[in-house]
N, C-alpha and C positions, 0 to 999 in steps of 0.2 A: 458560428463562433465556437461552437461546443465542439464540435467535430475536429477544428481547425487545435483547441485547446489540446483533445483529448491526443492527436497527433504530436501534438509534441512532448507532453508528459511521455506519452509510451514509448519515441525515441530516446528523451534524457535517462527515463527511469531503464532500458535497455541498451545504452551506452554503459552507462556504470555501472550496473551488474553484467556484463558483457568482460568491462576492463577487470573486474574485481577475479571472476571467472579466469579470463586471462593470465592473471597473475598466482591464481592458487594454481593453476593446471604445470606452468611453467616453473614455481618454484619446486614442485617435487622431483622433475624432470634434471634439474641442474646440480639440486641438490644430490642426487643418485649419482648424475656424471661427476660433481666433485669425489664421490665418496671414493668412488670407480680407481679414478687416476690418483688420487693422491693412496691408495693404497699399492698401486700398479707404480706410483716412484717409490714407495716407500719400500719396496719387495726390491726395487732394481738398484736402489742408492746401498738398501743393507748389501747387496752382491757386489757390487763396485767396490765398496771400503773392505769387503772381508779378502783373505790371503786365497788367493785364487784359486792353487789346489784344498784348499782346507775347507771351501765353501759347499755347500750341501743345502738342494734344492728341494727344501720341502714346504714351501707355503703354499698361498692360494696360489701362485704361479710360477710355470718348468720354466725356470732361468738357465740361459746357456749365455756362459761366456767365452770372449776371443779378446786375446792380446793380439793385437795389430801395432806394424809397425808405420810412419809417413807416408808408404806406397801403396796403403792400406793393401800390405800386403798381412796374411793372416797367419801367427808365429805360434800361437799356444790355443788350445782351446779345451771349455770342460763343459758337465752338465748335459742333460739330454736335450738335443734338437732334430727331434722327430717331427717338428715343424718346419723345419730346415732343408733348402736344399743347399746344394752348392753355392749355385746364379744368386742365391739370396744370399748367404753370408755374404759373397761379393758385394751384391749392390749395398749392404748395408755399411759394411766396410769403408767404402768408396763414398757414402753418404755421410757418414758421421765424419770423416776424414775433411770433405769439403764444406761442414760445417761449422765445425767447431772452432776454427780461427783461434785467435786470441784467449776463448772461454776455456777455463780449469773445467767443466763440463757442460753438457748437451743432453738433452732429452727431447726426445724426435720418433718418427716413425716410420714407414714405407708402408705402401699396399692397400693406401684409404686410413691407415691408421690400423689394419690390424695384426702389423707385429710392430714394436713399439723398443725401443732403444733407450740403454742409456750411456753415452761414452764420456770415460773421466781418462785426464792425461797422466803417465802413469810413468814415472821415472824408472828405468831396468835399474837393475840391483847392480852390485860391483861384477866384474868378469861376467856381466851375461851376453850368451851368445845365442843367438836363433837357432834352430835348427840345422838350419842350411849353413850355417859358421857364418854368414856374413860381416858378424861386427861384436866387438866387445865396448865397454866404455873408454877402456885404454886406444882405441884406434879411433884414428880421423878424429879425435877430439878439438881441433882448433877449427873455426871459425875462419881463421886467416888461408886456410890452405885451400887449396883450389880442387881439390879432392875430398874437401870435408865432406861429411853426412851425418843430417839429422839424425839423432839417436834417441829421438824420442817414442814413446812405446803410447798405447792407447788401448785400454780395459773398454771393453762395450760387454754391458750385458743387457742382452734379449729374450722377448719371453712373445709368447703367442697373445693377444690382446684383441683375435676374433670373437670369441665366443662375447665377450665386454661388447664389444661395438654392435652386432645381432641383436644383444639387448635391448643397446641404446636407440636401436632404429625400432626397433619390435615397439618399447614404450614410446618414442617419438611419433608412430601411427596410432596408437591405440589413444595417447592422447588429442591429439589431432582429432581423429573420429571424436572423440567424446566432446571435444572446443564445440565444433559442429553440434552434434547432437542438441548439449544443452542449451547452443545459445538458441538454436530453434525453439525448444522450450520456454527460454526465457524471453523469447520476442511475443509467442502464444501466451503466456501467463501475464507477460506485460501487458498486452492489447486489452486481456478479462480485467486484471486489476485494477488499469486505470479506466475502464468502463464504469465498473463497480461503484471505486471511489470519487468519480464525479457527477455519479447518478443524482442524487443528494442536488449537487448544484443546478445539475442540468433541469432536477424537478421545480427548483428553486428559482428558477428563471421562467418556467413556463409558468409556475403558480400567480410569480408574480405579472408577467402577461394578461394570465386569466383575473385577475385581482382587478388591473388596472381596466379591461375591458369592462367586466362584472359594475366593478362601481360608476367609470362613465354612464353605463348601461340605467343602472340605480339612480343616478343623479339628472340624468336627463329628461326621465317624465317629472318630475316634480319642477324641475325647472323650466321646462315649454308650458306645465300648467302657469306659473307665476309671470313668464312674460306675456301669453297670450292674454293671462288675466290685466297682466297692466298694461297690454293694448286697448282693451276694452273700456278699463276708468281713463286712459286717453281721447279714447272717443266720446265716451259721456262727458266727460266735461269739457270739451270742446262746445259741447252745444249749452246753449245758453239759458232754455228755460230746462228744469230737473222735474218731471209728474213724478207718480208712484212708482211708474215702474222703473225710470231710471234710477230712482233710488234702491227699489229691490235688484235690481243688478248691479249697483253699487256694492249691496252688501254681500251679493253670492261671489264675486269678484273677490271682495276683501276675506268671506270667510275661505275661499278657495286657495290664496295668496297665506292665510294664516293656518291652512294645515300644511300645504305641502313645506313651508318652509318648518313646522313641526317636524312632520316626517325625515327632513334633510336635517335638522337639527338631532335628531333618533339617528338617523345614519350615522353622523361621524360622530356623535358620541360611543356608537358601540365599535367603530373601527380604533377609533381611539385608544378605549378599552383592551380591546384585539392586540393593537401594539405595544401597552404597556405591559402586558397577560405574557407577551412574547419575549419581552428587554429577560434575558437572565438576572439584571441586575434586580428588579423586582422581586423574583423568583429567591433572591439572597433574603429576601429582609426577614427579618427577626418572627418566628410561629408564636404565638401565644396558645394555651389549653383553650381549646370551645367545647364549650358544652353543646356537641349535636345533635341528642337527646332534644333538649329544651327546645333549642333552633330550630330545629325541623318541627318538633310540634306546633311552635308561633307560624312557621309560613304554611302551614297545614290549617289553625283556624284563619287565616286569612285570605287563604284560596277558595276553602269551603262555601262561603256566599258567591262567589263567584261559578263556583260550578253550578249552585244551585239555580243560581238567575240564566243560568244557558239549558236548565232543564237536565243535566249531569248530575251523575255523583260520584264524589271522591271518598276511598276508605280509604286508611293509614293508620299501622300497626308500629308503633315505636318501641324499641325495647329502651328500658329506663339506664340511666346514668353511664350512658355513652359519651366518650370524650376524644378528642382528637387532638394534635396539633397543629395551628394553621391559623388562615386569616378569617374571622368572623366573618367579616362583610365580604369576602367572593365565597366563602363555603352559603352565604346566602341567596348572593347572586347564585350560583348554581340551582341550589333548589327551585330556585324560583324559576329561572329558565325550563327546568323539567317541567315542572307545573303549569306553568306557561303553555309549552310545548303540548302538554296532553290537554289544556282544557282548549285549545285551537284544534286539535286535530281526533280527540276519542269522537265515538260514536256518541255512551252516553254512560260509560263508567271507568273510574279512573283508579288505582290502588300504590298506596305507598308502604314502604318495608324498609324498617332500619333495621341491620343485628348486629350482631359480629358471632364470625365463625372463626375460631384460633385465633390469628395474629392481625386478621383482617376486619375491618368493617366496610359494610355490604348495604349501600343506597342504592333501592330498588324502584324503579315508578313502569309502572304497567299502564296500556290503556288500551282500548279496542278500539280497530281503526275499518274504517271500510272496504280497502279495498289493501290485499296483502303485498308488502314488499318485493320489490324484487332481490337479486343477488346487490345488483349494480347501486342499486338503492342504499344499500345497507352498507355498502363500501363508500361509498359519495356522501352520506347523509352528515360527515362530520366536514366537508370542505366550504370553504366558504363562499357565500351568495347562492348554493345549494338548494334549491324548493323541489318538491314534491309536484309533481305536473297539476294536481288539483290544487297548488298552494298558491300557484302563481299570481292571481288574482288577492291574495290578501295582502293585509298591511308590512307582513314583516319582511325580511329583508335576506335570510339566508345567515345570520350571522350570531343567531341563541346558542346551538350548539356547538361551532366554531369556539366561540367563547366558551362553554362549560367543558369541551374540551380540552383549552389550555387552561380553567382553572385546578382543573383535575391532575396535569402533569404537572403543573404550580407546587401541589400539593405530593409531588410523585407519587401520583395514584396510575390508574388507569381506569375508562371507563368503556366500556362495550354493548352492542346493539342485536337485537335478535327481532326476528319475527317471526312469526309462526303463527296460524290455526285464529288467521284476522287480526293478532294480537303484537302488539309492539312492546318491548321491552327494554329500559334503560338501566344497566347494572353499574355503578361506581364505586369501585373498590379502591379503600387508601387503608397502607400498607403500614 
């Protein structure tokens, strides 16, 4: 499902930066060919409209004009066409002629586009005569006669418009290559990023896997103790007469039946716990000032008979009139799960340390343990239903730490683990 997820985010998210790609590479592309031609009419429309010999070709492009007459034949011409041959004035001649129909003008090209025309219709003056004498206005002027002739004239000016088109192919490849390029790019950055950002989920699903496994796991010895237990008082009282000893099996029955449901009662209260620890909503409610001074002192004489009746000792160094913001009763729960935690697992001495260093204050519980951490240990030690290979056999359940971990981020603290030289070490820092 993660895989199948993670395949389509990195399609949609490399479609649409793919199309966005698309569209920046293309707009600078069309933008340039507009700037192109519309400078390349505006050079060719200023020669059209100017007085044919009085025109004078100095801008970005050699404009050469021809007065051409209906036979596109070619009457007058100026400007340099050193791009010019013959065959080509012809064919343009000849081309603008069979295009221009009806239109007052025409803009057009030959040769792929790289010499580029513009022909306007262009009424001859009074008595003008071609070269060749062909025609004045005063002749064949009617329509009606059967010998009339078109007297119509046609301004083209032409300008070279290779070196423009070279460019536009030169930028048309280079863009291209680079489409290519980045979107490879973008399909590799895609495939990381949406690995990355569904990592989080994908760990969030297997957690929760391991959670549900973990606590079936937890909940099933206690509960084959309680049904085998009440097969047993099934059996005893089925029989009729009760001696002692079915009474004393009565009662190991019934105390057996009254711890493990203890125990199962401990479990979902601390999972409970866990999920409320977890709700952000929680996590909003309102800090009051604690004095953690004080507090830590009280769970510090209350542990102390406790260490002592295990043959332990606990020392605990409080600096005075420390105060935090937060919730009393979890900054209690925490301490207490530390203390908890060392008096189940030290050898046979335990040490507490409150300060504060600058901006921080610094809950420190030390204790010496028998046999030293591993790496794997100390990376795992805060996930939940989590034991210690020698721990497995006790009562708890994997889930003290878990919880003084999220009461710590509760708190936007952090709290962190070290071992070293037999020795364990619990540092919670709130900020």
């Amino acid at each position: 499902m993660i895989k199948k997820l993670q395949r389509r985010l990195t399609l949609l998210l490399s479609s649409v930066s793919i199309f966005l790609l698309l569209f920046l590479l293309i707009f600078p592309f069309l933008f340039n060919r507009y700037s192109l031609y519309s400078s390349l009419k505006t050079a060719l429309t200023t020669a059209v409209n100017s007085p044919m010999h009085d025109y004078n070709s100095s801008g970005s492009y050699p404009v050469f004009m021809m007065l051409v007459n209906s036979d596109s034949e070619v009457i007058d011409s100026k400007g340099p066409d050193f791009f010019l041959d013959a065959d080509t004035k012809s064919k343009i001649a000849k081309d603008a002629i069979s295009k221009i129909n009806e239109d007052e003008k025409l803009f057009s090209s030959i040769n792929g586009g790289k010499i580029a025309y513009l022909c306007k219709k262009d009424t001859p003056p009074d008595n003008f005569e071609d070269k060749s004498g062909h025609f004045d206005n005063d002749k064949h002027s009617d329509s009606n006669d059967p010998n009339f002739t078109d007297n119509t004239l046609y301004r083209i000016a032409v300008t070279d418009f290779s070196n423009e088109i070279k460019s536009l192919q030169r930028l048309s490849v280079l863009l291209t290559a680079l489409f290519f390029i980045l979107s490879t790019v973008i399909i590799l950055f895609s495939r990381c990023f949406v690995k990355k950002s569904i990592r989080p989920v994908s760990d969030a699903i297997i957690s929760q896997r391991q959670f549900i496994s973990d606590a079936s796991h937890e909940l099933k010895t206690p509960l084959t103790v309680i049904i085998n237990n009440i097969g047993n008082l099934k059996n005893l009282l089925s029989k009729e007469n009760f001696g002692t000893q079915s009474i004393d099996l009565i009662k190991k029955n019934i105390y057996g039946i009254d711890e493990m449901s203890t125990r199962m009662k401990h479990l979902t209260e601390d999972l409970l716990n866990l999920g409320r620890l977890e709700n952000w909503q929680d996590r909003k409610e309102q800090m009051q000032p604690v004095e953690l001074s004080k507090l830590t002192d009280n769970e510090c004489m209350y542990f102390e008979p406790l260490f002592f009746e295990d043959s332990k000792s606990l020392d605990y160094n409080i600096a005075d009139n420390i105060s935090i913001l937060g919730d009393a009763k979890k900054i209690k729960d925490l301490i207490s799960i530390l203390l908890e935690n060392a008096l189940k697992y030290s050898v046979s001495h335990t040490s507490l340390t409150l300060c504060k260093q600058k901006n921080n204050v610094i809950l420190s519980v030390e204790n010496d343990i028998s046999k030293e951490l591993s790496k794997e240990d100390t990376q795992n030690i805060f996930k939940r239903f989590y034991r210690l290979d020698e721990s497995h056999s006790s009562a708890g359940y994997g889930l003290g730490l878990p919880i003084a971990q999220e009461i710590v981020a509760m708190h936007k603290g952090e709290i962190k683990v070290k071992s070293e030289n037999k020795k364990i070490c619990f540092n919670v820092y709130f900020h």
